[in-house]
Backbone as a printed PyTorch tensor [residue, N CA C, xyz], in Angstrom:
tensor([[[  0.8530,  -1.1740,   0.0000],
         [  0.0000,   0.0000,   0.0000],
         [  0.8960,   1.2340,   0.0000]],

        [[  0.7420,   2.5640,  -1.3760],
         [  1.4600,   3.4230,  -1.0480],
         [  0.8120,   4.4930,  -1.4290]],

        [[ -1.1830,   4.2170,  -1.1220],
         [ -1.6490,   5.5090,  -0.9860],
         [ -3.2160,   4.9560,  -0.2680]],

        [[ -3.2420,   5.8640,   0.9990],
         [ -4.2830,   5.8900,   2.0840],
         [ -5.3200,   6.9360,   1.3990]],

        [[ -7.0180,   6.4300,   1.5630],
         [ -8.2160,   7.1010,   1.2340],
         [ -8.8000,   6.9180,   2.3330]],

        [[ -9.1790,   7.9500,   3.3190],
         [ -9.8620,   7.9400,   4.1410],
         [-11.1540,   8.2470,   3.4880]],

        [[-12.4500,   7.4310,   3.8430],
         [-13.5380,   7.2370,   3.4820],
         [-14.7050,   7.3150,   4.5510]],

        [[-15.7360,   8.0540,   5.1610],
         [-16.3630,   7.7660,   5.8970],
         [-15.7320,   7.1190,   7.0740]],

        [[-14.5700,   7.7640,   7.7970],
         [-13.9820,   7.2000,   8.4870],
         [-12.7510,   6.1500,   9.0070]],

        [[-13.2940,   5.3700,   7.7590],
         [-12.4520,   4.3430,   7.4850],
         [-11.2400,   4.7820,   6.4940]],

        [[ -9.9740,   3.9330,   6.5340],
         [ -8.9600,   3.9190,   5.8220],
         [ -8.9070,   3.0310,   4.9190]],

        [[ -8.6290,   3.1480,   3.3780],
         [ -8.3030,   2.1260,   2.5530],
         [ -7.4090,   2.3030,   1.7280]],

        [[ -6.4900,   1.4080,   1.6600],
         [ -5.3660,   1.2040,   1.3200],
         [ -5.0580,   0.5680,  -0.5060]],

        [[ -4.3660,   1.6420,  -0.9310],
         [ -3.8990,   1.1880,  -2.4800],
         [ -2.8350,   1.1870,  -2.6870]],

        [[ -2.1680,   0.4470,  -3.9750],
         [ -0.9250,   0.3060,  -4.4230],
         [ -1.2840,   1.1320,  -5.8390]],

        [[ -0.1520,   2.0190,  -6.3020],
         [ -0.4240,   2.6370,  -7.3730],
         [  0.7780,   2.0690,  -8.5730]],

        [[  2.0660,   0.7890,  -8.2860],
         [  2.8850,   0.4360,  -8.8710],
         [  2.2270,   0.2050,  -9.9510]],

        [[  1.5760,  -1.0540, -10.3660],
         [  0.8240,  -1.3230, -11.3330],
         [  0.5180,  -0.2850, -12.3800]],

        [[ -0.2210,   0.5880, -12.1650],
         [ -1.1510,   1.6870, -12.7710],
         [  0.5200,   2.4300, -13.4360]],

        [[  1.5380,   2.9230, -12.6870],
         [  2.4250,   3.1080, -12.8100],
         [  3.7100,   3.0050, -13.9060]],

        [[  3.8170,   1.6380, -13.4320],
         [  4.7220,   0.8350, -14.4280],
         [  3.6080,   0.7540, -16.0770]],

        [[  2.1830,   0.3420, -15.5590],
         [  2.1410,  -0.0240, -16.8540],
         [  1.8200,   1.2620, -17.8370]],

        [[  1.4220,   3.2780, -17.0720],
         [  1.7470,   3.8190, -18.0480],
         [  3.0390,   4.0230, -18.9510]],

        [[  3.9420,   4.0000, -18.1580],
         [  5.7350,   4.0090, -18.3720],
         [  6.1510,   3.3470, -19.7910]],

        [[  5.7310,   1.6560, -19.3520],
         [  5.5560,   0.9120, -20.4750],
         [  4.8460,   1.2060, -22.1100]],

        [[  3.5370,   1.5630, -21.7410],
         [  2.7280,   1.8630, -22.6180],
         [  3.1560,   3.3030, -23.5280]],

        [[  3.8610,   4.0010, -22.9990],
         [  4.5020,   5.4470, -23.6260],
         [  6.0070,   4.8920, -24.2340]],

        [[  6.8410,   3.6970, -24.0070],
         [  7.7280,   3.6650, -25.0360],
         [  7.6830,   2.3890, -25.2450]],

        [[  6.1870,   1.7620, -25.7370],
         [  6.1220,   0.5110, -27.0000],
         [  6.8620,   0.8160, -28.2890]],

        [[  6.1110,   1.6170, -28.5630],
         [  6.2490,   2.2490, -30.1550],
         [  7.7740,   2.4680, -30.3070]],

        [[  8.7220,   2.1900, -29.8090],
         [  9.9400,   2.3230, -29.6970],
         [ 10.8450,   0.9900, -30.0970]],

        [[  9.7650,   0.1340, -29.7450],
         [ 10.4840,  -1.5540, -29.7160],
         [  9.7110,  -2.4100, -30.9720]],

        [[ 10.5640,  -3.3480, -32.0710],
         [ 10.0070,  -3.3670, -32.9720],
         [  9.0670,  -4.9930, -32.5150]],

        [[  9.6530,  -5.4080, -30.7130],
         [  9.0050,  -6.4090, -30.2570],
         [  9.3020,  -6.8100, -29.1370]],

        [[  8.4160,  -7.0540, -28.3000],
         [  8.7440,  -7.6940, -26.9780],
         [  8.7360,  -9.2360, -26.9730]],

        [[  8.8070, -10.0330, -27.0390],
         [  8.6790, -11.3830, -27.3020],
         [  9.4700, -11.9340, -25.8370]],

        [[ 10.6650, -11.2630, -25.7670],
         [ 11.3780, -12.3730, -24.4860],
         [ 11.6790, -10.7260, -23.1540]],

        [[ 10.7190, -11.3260, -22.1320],
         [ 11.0960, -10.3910, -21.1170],
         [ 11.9010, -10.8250, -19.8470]],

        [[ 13.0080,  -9.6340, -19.4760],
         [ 13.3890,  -9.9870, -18.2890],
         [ 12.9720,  -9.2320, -17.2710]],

        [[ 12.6160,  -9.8930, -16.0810],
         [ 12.6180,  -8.6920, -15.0410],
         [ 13.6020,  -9.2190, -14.2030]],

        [[ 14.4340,  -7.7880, -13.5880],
         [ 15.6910,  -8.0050, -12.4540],
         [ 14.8550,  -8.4960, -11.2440]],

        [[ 14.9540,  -9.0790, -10.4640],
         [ 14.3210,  -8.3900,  -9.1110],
         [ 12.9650,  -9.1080,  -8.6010]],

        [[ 12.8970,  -9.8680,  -7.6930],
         [ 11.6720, -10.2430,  -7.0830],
         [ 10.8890,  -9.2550,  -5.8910]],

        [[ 10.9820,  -8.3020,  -5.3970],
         [ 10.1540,  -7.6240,  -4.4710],
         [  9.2030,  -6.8180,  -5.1820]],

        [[  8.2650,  -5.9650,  -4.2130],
         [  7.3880,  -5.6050,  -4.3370],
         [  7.0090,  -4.4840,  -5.8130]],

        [[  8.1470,  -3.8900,  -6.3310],
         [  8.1890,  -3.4050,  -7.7400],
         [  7.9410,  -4.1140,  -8.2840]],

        [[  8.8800,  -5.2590,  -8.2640],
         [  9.1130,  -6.3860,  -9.3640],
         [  7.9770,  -7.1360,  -9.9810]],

        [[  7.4270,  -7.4150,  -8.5980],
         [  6.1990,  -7.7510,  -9.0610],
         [  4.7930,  -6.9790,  -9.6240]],

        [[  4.7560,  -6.0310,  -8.9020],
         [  4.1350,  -4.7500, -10.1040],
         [  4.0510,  -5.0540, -11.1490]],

        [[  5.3170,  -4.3490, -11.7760],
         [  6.1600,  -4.7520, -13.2920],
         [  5.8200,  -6.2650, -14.2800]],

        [[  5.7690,  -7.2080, -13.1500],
         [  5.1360,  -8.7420, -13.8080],
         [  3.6800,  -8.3880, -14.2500]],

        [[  2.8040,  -7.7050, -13.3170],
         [  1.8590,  -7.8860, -13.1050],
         [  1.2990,  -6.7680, -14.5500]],

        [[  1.5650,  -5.8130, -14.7760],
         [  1.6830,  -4.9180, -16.0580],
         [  2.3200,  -5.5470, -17.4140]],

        [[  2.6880,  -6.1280, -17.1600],
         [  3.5480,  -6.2160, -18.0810],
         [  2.5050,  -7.5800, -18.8820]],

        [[  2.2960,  -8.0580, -17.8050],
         [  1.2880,  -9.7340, -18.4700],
         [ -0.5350,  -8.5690, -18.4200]],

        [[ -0.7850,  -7.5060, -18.4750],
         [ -1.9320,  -6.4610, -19.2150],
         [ -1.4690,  -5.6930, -20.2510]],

        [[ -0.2960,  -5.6960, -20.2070],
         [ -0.4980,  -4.9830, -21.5070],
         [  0.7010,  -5.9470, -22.7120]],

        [[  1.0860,  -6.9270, -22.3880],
         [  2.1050,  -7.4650, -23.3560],
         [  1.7990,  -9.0040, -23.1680]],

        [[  2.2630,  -9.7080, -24.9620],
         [  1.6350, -11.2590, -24.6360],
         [  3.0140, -11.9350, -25.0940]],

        [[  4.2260, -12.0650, -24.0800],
         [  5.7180, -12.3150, -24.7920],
         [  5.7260, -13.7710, -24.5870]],

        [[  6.2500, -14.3750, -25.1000],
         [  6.4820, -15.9280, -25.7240],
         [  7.7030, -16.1420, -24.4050]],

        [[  8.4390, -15.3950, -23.8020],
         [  8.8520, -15.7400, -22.8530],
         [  8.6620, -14.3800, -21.6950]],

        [[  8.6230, -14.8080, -20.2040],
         [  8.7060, -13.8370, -18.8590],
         [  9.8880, -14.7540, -18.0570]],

        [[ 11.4490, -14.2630, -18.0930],
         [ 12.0280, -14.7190, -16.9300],
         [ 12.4510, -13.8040, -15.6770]],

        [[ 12.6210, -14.1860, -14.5210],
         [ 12.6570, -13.0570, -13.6530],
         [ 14.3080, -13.7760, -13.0460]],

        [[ 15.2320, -12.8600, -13.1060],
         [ 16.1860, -12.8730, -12.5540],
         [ 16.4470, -12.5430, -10.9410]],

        [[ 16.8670, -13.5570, -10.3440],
         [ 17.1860, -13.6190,  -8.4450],
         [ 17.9850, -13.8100,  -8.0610]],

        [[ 18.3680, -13.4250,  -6.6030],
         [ 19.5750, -13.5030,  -6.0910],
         [ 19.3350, -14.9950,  -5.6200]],

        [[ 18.1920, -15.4600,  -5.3520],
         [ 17.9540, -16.8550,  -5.0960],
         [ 16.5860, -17.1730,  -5.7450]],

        [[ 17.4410, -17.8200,  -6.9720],
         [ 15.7170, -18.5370,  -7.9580],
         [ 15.4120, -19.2310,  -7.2790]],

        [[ 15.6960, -20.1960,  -6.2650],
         [ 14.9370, -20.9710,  -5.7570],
         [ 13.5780, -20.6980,  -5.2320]],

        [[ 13.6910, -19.5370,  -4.4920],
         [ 12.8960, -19.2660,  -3.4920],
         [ 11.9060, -17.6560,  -4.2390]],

        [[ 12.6960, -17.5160,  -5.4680],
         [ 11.8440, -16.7680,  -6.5060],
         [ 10.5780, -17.0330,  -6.7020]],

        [[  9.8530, -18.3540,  -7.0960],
         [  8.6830, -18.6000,  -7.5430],
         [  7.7710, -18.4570,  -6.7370]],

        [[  8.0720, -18.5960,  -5.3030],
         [  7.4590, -18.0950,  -4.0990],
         [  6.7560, -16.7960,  -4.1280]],

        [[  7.4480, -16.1180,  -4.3790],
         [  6.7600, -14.0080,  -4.5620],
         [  6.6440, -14.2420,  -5.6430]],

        [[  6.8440, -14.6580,  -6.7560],
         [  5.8740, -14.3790,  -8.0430],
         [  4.9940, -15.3050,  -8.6550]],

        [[  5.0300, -16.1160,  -8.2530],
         [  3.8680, -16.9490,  -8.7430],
         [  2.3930, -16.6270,  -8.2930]],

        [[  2.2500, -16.1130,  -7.5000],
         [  0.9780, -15.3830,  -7.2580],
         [  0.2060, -14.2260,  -7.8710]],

        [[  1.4410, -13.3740,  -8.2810],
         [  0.6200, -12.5030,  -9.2830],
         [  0.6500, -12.3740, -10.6850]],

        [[  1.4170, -13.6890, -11.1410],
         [  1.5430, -13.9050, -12.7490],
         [  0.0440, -14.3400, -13.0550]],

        [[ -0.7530, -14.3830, -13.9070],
         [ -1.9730, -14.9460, -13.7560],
         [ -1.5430, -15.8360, -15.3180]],

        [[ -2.9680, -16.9400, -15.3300],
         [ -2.1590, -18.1860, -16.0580],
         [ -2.3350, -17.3480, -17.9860]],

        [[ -1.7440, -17.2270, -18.6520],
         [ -0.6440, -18.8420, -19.0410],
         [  0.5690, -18.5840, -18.6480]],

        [[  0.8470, -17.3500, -17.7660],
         [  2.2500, -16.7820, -17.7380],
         [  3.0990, -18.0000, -16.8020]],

        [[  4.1440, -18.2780, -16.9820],
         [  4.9160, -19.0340, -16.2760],
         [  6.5740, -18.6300, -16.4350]],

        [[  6.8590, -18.2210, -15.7060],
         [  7.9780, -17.1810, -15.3710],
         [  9.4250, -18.3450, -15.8240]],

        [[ 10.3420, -17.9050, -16.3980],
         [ 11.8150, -18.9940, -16.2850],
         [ 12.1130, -18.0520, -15.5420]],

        [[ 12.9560, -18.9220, -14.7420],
         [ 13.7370, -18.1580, -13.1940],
         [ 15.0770, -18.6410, -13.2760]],

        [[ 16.1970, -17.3160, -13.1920],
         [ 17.8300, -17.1870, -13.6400],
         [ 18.1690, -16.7210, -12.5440]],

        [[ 19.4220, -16.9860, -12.1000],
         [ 20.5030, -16.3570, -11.1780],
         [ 20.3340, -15.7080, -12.0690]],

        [[ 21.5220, -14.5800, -10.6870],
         [ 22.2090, -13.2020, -11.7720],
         [ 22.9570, -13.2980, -12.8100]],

        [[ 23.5940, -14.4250, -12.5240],
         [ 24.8610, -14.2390, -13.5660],
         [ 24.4410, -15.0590, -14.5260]],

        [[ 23.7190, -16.0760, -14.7570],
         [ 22.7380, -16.7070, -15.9450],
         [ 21.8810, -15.4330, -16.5460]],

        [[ 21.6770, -14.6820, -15.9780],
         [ 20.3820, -13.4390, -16.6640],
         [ 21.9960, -12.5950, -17.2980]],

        [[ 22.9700, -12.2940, -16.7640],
         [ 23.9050, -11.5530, -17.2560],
         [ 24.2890, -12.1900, -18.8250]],

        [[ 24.5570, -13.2610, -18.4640],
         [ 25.0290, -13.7740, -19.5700],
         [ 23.8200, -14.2170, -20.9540]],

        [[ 22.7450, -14.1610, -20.6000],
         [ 21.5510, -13.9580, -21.7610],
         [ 20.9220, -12.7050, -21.6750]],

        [[ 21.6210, -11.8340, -21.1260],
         [ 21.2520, -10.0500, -21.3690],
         [ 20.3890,  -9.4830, -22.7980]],

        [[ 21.4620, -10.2730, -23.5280],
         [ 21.5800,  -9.6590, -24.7290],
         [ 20.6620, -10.5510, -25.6200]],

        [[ 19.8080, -11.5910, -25.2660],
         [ 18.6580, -11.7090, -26.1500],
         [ 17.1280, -11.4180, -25.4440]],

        [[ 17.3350, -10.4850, -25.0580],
         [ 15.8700,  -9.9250, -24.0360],
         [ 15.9580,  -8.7980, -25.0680]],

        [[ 14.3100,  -8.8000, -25.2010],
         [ 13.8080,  -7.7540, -25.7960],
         [ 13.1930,  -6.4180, -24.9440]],

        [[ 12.7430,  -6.8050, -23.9240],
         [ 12.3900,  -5.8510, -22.6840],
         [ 13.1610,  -6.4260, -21.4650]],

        [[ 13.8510,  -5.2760, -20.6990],
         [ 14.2420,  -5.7720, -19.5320],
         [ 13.9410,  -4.8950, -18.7560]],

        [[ 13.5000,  -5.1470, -17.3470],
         [ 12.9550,  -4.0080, -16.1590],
         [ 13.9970,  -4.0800, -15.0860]],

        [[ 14.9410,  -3.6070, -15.0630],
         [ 15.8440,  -3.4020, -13.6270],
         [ 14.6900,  -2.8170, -12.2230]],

        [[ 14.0550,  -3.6390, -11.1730],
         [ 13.6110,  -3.7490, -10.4390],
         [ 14.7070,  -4.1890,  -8.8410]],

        [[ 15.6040,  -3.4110,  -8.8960],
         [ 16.2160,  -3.5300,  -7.6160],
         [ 17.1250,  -2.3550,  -7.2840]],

        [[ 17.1190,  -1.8550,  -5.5760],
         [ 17.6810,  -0.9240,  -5.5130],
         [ 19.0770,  -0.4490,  -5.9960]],

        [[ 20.0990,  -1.4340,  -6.8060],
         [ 21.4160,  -1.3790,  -7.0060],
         [ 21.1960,  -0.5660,  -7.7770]],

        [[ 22.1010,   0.6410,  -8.0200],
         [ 22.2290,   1.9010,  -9.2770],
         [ 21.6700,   3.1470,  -8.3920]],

        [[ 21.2450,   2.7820,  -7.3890],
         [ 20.1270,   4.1770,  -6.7090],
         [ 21.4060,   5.1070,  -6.1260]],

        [[ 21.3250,   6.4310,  -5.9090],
         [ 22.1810,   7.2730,  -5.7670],
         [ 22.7370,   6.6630,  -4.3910]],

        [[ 22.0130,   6.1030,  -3.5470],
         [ 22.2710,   5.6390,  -2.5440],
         [ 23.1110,   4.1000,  -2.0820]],

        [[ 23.0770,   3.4170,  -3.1630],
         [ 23.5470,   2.1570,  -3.6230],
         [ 23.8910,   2.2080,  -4.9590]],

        [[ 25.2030,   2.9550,  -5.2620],
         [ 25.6410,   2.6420,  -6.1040],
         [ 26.2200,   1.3920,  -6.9450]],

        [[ 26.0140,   1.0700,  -8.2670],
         [ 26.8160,  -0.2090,  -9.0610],
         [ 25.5320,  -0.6170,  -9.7450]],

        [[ 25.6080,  -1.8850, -10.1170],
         [ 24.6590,  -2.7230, -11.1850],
         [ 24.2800,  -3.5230, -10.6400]],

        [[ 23.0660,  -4.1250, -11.2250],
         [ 22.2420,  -5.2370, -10.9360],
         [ 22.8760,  -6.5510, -10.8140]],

        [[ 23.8550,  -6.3270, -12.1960],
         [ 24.3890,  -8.0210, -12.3290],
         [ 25.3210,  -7.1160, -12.7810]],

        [[ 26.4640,  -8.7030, -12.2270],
         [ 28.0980,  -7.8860, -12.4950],
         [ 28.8160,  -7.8450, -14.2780]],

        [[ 28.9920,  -6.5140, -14.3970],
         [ 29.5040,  -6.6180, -15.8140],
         [ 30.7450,  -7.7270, -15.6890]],

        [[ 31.1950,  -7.7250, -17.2280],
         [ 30.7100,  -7.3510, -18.2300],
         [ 29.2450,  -7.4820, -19.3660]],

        [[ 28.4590,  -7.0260, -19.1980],
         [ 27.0950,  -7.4590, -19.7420],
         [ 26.6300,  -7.0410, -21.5190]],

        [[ 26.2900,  -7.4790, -22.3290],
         [ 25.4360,  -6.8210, -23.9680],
         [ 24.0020,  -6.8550, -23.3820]],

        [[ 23.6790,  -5.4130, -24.4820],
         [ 21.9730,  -5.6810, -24.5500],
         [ 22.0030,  -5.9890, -25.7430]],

        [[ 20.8190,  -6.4900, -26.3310],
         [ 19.8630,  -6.2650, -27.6950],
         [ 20.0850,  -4.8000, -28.2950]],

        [[ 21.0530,  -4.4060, -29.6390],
         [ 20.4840,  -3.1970, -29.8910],
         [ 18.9950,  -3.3010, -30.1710]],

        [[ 18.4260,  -2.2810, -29.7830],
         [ 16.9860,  -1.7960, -30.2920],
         [ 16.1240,  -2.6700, -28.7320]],

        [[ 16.5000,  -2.7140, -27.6210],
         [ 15.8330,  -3.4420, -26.8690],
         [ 15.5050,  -2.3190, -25.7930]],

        [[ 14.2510,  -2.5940, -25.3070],
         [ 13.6940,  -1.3520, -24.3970],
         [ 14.0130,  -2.1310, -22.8130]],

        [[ 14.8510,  -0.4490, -21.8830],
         [ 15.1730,  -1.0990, -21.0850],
         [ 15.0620,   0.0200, -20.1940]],

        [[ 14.1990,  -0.5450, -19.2820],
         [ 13.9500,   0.0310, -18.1680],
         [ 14.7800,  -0.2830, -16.5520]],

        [[ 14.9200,   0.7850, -15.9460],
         [ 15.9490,   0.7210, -14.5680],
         [ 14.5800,   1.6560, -13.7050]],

        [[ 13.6090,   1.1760, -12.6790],
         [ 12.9410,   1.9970, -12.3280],
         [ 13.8130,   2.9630, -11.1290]],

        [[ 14.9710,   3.0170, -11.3010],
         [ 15.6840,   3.9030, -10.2600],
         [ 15.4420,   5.4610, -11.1600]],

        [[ 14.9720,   6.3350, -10.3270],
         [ 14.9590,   8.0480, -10.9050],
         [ 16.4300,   8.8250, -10.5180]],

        [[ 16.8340,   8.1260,  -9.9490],
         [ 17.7290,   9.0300,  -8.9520],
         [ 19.0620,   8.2880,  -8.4550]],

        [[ 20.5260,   8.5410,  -9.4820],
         [ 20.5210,   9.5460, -10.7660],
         [ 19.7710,   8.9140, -11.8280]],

        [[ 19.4880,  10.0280, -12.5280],
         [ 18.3570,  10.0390, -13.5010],
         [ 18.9010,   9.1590, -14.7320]],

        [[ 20.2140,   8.9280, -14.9160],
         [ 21.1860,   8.2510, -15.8210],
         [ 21.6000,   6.9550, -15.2370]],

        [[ 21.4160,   5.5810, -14.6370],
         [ 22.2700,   4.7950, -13.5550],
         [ 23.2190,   4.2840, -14.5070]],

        [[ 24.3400,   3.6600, -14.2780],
         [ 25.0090,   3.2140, -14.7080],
         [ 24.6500,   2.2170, -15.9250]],

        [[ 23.4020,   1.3840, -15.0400],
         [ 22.9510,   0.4180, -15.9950],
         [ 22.3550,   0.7040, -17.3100]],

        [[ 21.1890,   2.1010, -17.2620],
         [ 21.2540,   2.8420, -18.8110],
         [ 22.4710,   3.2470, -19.1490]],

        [[ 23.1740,   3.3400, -18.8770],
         [ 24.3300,   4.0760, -19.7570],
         [ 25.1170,   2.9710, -20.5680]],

        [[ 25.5380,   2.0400, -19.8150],
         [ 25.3100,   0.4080, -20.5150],
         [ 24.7400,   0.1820, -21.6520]],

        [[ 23.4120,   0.3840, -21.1270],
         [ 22.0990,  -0.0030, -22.4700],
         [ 22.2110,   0.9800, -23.3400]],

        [[ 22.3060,   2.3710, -23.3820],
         [ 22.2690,   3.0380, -24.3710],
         [ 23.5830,   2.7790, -25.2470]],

        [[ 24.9000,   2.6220, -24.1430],
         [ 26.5470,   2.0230, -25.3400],
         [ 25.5640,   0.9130, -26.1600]],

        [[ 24.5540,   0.5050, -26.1170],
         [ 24.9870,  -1.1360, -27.1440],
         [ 23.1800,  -0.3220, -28.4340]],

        [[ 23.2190,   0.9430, -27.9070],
         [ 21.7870,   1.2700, -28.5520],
         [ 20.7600,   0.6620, -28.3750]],

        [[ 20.4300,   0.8620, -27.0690],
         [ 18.5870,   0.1190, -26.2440],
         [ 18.0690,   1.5960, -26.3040]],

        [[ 16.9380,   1.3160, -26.4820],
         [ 15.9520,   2.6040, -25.6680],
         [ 15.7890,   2.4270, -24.1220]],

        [[ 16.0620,   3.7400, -23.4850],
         [ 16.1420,   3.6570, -22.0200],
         [ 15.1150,   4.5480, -21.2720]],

        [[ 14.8200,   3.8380, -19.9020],
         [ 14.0850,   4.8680, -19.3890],
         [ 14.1110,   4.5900, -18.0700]],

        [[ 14.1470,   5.8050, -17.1790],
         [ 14.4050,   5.3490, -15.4580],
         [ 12.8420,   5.8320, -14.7760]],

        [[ 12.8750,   5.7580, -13.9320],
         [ 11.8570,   5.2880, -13.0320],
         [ 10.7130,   6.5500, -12.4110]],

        [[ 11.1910,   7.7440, -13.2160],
         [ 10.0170,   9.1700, -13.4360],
         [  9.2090,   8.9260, -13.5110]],

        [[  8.8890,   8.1780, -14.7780],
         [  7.6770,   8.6240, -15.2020],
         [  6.7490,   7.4510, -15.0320]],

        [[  7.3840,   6.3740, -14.4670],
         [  6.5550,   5.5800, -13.8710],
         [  6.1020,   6.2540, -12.3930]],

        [[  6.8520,   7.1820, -11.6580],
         [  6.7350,   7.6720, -10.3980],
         [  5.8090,   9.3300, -10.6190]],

        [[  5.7100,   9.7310, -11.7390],
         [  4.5860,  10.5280, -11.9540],
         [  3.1940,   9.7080, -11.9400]],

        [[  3.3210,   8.8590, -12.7910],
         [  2.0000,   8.3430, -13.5000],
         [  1.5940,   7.6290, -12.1580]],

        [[  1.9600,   7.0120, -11.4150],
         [  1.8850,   6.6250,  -9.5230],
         [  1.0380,   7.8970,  -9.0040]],

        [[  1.7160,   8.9500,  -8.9690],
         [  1.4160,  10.1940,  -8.6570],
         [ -0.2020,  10.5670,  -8.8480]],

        [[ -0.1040,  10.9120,  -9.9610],
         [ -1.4830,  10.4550, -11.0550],
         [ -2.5850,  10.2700, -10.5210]],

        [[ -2.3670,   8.4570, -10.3790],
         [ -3.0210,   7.7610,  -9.7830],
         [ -3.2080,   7.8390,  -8.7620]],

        [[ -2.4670,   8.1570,  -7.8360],
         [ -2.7990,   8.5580,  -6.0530],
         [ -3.5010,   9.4260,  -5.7340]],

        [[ -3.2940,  10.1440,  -7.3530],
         [ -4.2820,  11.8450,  -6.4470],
         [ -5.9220,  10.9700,  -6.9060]],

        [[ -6.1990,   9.9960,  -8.1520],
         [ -7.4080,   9.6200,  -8.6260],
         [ -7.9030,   9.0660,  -7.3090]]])
């Protein structure tokens, strides 16, 4: 929950990630000539957002979610994939090393944040030229990891305007 409606007293509680991520998404499709194989970094509470958008507005032939422990990955996401989605689940350094045939990737973890500096997964890493790649970190507005993606020519985007369109939604 990261927006309270007091109602007749009562409090009710919303998440605005969803609504969020999936305008973000939806403003740089037209950019990608296909999503077919998605990665998402990251199992917590973004991450799963991001799954959860991503299987409304996109129908990709693959969803893998990269963890610091796949094992215990399918646990937090298998609940909000809804069916036919069925997630492949990679260490980091298995998702590092197939970087570069993802057509969408969502960096969903605090690494890159002004506050935790470095990368998700340890270089040396390729993207997909022409692959849309999202880091929902805003702050710096550049993380390391776009700057990466843009050397190999991805379309990039950090974590604004998913955190407006949140905004948005909180005031709705």
């Amino acid at each position: 929950v990261n927006t309270l409606l007091r109602k007749q007293g009562k409090l009710y509680g919303y998440n605005t990630d969803v609504a969020g991520f999936r305008y973000a998404l939806e403003q740089k499709l037209e950019a990608v000539s296909k999503a077919d194989r998605v990665l998402v970094i990251g199992t917590g509470g973004a991450a799963r957002a991001c799954l959860v958008a991503i299987s409304q507005v996109l129908s990709p032939l693959e969803i893998a979610v990269a963890s610091r422990r796949p094992a215990d990955a399918l646990d937090r996401i298998a609940p909000v994939l809804p069916a036919p989605f069925a997630p492949t689940l990679l260490s980091l350094s298995k998702a590092r090393k197939h970087l570069h045939e993802f057509d969408l990737i969502v960096q969903a973890t605090p690494n890159g944040h002004a506050s935790n500096p470095g990368f998700p997964l340890e270089p040396p890493f390729a993207f997909k030229p022409g692959a849309l790649v999202f880091d929902l970190i805003y702050s710096p507005r550049k993380t390391l990891f776009l700057e990466a993606a843009s050397s190999f020519n991805a379309v990039t985007e950090n974590g604004l305007v998913m955190l407006l369109a949140q905004a948005a939604e909180s005031y709705q």
